[in-house]
N, C-alpha and C positions, 0 to 999 in steps of 0.2 A: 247748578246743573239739574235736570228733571229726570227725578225718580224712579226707577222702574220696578212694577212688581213685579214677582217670579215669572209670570205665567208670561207678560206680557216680553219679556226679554228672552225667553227660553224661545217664545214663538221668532222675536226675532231674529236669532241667532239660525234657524232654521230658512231664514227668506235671505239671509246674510250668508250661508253655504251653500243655496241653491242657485241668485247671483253671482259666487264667488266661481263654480264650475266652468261656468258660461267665463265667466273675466280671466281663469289660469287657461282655457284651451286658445283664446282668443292672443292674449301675452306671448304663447311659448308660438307660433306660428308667426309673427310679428317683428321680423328681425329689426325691420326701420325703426320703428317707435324702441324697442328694446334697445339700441343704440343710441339713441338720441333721444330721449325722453322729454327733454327739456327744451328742446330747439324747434318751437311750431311752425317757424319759416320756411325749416327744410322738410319736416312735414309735409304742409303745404305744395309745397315742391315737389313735392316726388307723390303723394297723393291726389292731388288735387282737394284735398280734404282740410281738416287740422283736428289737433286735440283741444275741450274744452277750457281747457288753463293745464297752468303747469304747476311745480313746488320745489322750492328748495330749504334745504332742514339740517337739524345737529341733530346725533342721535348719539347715546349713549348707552352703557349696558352695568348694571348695578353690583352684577356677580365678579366685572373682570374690570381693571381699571382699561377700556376701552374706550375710543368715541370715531368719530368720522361726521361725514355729510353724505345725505341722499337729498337726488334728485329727480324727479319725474314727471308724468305728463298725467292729466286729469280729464278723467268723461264722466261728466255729469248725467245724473237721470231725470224722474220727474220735477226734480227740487234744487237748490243752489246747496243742500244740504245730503244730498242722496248719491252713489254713482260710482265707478270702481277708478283706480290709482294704479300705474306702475310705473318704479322707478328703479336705480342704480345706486347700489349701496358701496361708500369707498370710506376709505382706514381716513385718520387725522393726517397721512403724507398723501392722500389721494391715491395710494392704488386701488386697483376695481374690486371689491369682494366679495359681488352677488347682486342679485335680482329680488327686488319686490313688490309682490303684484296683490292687489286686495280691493276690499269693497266698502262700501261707507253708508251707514243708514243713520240719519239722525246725529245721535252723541256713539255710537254704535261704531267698530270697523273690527273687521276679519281681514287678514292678511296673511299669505305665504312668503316667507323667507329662503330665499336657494342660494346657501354660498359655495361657489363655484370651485373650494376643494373637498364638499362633502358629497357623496351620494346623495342624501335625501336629503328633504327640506323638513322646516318646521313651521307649524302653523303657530301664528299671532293671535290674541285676541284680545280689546282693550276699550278701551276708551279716548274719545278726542274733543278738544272743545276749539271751534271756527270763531274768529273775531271776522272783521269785514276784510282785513289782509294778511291777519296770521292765523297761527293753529299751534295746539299742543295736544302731544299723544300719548297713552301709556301703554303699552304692554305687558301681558305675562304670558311667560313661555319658561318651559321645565329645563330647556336647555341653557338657558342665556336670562334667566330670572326676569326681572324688571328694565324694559327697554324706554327709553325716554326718547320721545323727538319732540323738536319745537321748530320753529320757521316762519317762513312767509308764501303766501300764494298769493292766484289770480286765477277766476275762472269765471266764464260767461257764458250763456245759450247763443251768445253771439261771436261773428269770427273773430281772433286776433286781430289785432293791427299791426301793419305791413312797412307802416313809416317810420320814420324815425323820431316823430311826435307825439305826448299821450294828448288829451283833448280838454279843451274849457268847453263851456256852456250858459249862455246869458237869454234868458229870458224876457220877451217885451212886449206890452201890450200896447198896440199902433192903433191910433185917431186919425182917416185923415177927415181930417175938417173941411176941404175943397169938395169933396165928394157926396152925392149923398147915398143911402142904403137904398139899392134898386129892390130888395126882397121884402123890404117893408111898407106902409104906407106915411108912414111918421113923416112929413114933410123937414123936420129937424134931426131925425135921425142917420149923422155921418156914419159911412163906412167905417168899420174896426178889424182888427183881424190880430192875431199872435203868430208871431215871430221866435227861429229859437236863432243866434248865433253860433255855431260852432266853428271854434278857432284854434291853432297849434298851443298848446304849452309843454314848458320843456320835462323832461322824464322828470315821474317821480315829486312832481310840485305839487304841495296841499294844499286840500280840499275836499267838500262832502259829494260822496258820488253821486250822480243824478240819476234818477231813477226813470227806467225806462219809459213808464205812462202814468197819470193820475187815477185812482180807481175808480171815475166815472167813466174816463175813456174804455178804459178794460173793459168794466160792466156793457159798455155798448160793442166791443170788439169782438165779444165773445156769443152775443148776439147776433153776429153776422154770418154763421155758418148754416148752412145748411139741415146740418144735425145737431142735435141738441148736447152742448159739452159742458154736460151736468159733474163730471167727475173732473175739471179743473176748479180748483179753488178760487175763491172772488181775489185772495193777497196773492195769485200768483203771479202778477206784473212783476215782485218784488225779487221774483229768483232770476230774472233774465238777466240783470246786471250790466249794464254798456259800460263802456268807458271813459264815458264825461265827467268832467268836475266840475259843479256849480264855481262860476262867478275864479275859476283861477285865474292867475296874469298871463296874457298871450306871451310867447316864445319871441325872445330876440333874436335867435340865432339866423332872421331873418328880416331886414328892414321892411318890406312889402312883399304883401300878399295877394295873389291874386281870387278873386271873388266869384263864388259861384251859386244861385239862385235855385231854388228847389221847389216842385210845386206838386203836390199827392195830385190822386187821381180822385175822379167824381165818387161819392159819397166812402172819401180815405181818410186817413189824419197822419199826419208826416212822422210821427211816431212809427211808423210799421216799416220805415224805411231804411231805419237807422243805421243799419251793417251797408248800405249803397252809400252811407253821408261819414259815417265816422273814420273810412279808409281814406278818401278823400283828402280829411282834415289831419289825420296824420300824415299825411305826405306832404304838406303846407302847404293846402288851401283853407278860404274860408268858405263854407258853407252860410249860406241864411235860407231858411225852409218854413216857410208858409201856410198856417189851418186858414181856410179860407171859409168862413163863416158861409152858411147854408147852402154853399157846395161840399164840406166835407160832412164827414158823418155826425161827428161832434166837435164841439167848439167849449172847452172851458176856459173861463177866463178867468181872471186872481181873484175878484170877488165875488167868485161859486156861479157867476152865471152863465147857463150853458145856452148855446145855440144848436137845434139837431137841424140837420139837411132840409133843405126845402120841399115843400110837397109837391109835385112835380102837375100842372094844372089837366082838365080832361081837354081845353081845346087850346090853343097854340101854341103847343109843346115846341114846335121851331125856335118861337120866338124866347121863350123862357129859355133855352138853352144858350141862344146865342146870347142871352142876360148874361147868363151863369156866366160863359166863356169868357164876356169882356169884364166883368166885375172880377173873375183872376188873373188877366192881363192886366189889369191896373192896377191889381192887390202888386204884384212884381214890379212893376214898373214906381210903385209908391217907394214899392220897401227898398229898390234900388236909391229912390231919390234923398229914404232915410239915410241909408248907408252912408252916401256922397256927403250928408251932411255930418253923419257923426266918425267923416274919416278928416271931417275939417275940425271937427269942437276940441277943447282940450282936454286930457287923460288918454287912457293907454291907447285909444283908437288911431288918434293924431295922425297923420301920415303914413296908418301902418297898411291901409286897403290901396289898392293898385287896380284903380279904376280903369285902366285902357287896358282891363284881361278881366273883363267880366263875362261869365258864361253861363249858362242858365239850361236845367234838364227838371224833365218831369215823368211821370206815370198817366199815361192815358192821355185823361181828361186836361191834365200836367202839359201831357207831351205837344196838346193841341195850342196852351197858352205858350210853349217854349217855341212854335214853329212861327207865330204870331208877334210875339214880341221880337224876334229874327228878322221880320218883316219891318216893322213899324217902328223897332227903335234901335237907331246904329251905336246905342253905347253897349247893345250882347254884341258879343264875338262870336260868339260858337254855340252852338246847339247838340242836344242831344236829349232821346226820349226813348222810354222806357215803357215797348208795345203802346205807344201813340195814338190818337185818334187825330184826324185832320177833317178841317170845313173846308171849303171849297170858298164859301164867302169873305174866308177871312185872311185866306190867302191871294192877294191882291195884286201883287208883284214878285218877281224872280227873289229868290235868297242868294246874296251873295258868301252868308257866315256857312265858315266850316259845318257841318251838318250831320250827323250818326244817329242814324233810326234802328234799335234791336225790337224783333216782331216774334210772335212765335212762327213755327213754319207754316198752317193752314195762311196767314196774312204777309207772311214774306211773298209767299207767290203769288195770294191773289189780291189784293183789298185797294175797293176804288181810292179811299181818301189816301192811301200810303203813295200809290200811284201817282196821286196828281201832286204830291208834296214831292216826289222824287225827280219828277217832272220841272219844277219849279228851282232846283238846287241849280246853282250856277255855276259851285266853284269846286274844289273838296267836297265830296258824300260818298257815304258810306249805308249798305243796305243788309243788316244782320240777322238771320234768321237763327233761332237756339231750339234745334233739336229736341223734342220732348216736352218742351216748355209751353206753359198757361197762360194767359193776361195774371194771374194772381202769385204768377212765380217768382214776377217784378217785385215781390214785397218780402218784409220777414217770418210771414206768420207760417208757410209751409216749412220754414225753420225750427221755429218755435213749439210747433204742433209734433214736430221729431222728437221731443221733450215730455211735454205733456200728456200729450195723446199717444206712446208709441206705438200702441196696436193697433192704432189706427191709419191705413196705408194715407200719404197726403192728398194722391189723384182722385180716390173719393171724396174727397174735402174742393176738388176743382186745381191744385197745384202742379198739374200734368203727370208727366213720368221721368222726369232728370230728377236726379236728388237731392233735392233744396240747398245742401253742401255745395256739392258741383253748380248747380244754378249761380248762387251768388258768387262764385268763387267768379265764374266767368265776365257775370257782370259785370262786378265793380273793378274787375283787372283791365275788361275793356274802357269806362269811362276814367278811369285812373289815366291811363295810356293814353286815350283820345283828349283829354285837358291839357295833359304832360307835351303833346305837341302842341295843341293850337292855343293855348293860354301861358304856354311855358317857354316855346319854340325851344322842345327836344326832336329828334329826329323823325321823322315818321314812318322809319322804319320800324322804331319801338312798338308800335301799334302794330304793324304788319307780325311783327314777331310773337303779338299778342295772340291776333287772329291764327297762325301754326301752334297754336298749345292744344288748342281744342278740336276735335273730329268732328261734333254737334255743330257746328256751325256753316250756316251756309252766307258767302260772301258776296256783294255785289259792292262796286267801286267806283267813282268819277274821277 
């Protein structure tokens, strides 16, 4: 554990009472979380929000032969190590015996204790040390001497997951050979691109967690603002935490999966998207999500070498684009063709993909290749894009697959290529306008930056005016919904039921 001198621990203890003011007024006002501390579904529910992670703990008291279990709910601050706690403290037969609400700096935490047959409380103060899913704590307090808890937790800058799946993740770096690189001049140089898999495994199954982004992607991510965001750290990818495990075994509890296709947006990298893919895959689907080399921003491969976005030319920028467009319709249409193949080879894949439910969503530049490949290849089903851009070239004939475009409001109501793609829907579509909402809302970084940056409001950043919370909450409830019918064949009223959660939304229907 690391050291602290006087000075430097007295000062913190002083940023750890002035946090802690702000976290006891916010607690005692808070009757939902105070009841349910542990439960981020219902949360969720009744918020439209959720708490960063939760905990559950022994605790014990050294003066009295005492012990019990606390439970509560976790909001992290700028760090996976920073942020305030409150929970519900109960005897060894589980009756309720109080409230506990405090804060967390580092190896650092201040805590209020309020058992619910004293008048006052007491303040905590102690030490704790975080493994990657447990924790141990101490306490001194003049009432109750030396207080012990130990436990397990889970917390992330990203939402909970809503299924009843936690998540693998397989990594792949794809050749096709048939093809060759339209952005290069290399007459032998094939098309390449990475691939991530993300697929159901069952709760609680080990493995090393995966880690949000590589830190060159970062280094470029953090580049891409506006403003210069010199006060995040270069290791801060490291506190965002998802919920993937490298390389686990996909979940039996389901013979086949239905497949679904992900494609970032013009200069993105599908790393930013990850709270729109990892609810998804807990609901048992599979996800495959696509860096498309010199359409996205950066491209790392396994041995170090990067591709950044293409330089966009001074004269037939038409035509370079409509490159771009078909070199990630055929990046999809590839990584489809992998798939089919390694749902035939032997090991865990075998028979487990349920290729006649494949469906494919994108961001933008994404949403332009998912309206396309809709068009041109009958093995997608269903479509759906996220603030979309549409050609007019390349839409060529009617769409008969199911169809869901979310836009912000300025493009819900006016925007030629949305127009002529809505124009084009034959069968089922759906036309979603979100209230508040940016082109950059579709991502996770006005999430992220609620972390990092909090004094920085997101809409000077470009993420509009809905709450990055709210934002994604709605998104990914809607594309959940909208697979859950037309790759799943649940009702479609569930979707309808979706669309009544939200006032921000404005509805258009075939």
């Amino acid at each position: 554990m690391k050291k602290y001198s006087f000075f430097s621990a007295i000062a913190s203890v002083f940023l750890l009472f002035a946090a802690l003011q702000s976290c006891f007024f916010v607690s005692s006002q808070d009757s939902t979380l105070s009841l349910h501390p542990f439960d981020c579904t219902s949360v969720m529910n009744k918020t439209n929000e959720w708490t960063d992670g939760y905990f559950t703990a022994n605790w014990s008291l050294s003066l009295e032969d005492k012990k019990g279990t606390i439970t509560g709910s976790i909001f992290l601050g700028r760090t996976d190590k920073q942020g305030s706690f409150h929970g519900i403290l109960r005897s060894e037969k589980e009756k309720t015996l109080g409230m506990v609400t405090g804060v967390i700096y580092q190896q650092l935490i201040l805590a209020r204790l309020h058992l619910y047959n004293e008048k006052n409380f007491a303040l905590l103060f102690g030490t704790i040390a975080l493994d990657d899913s447990s924790f141990s704590a101490q306490f001194q307090s003049m009432d109750y001497g030396i207080i012990q808890i130990c436990g397990s937790y889970t917390a992330s800058f990203l939402p909970p997951l809503t299924g009843d799946f936690d998540i693998g993740i397989q990594s792949c770096h794809l050749v096709d050979s048939s093809r060759e690189e339209y952005f290069t001049s290399e007459p032998e140089d094939n098309r390449e691109m990475m691939i991530q898999i993300w697929y159901p495994t069952e709760k609680s199954t080990p493995g090393d967690i995966y880690e949000y982004m590589d830190p060159i992607t970062f280094q470029w991510l953090k580049t891409q603002s506006p403003i210069p965001l010199f006060t995040i750290p270069s290791h801060a990818y490291q506190f965002i935490n998802p919920h993937a495990k490298l390389n686990a075994s996909i979940a039996c509890t389901i013979d086949c999966y239905p497949v679904i296709i992900f494609s970032h947006g013009y200069d993105g990298v599908y790393q930013i998207y990850t709270s729109f893919i990892e609810d998804l895959v807990s609901n048992g689907f599979v996800v495959v999500s696509i860096n498309h080399p010199y359409v996205a921003g950066i491209t790392v491969f396994p041995d170090g070498e990067t591709i950044e976005i293409a330089e966009v030319p001074d004269e037939n920028t038409t035509n370079f684009f409509d490159m771009s467009l078909r070199s990630v319709i055929e990046d999809a249409q590839f990584v489809l063709d992998y798939i089919t193949l390694l749902n035939q080879s032997e090991g865990q894949w075998k028979g487990r993909l349920n290729l006649n439910a494949v469906g494919m969503f994108g961001h933008s530049f994404g949403g332009a290749a998912t309206s396309v490949c809709c068009v041109e290849d009958d093995r997608f089903k269903a479509g759906l894009t996220l603030d979309g851009v549409f050609y007019e070239d390349f839409i060529t004939e009617p769409i008969s697959d199911p169809f869901l475009m979310m836009f912000t409001r300025s493009r819900y109501f006016s925007d030629e290529g949305g127009d002529l793609m809505w124009n084009q829907l034959e069968n089922e579509a759906y036309k979603i306008g979100i209230n508040g909402s940016s082109h950059y809302s579709y991502t996770d970084v006005g999430l992220l930056l609620q972390h990092l940056t909090p004094l920085l409001p997101p809409h000077l950043l470009g993420f509009g005016s809905i709450h990055p919370k709210r934002m994604i909450n709605i998104s990914r409830n809607i594309e959940l919904a909208f697979f859950d019918v037309y790759l799943r064949n649940a009702e479609e009223k569930n979707l309808e039921n979706i669309f009544d959660m939200y006032n921000e939304l404005l509805i258009t229907k075939k």
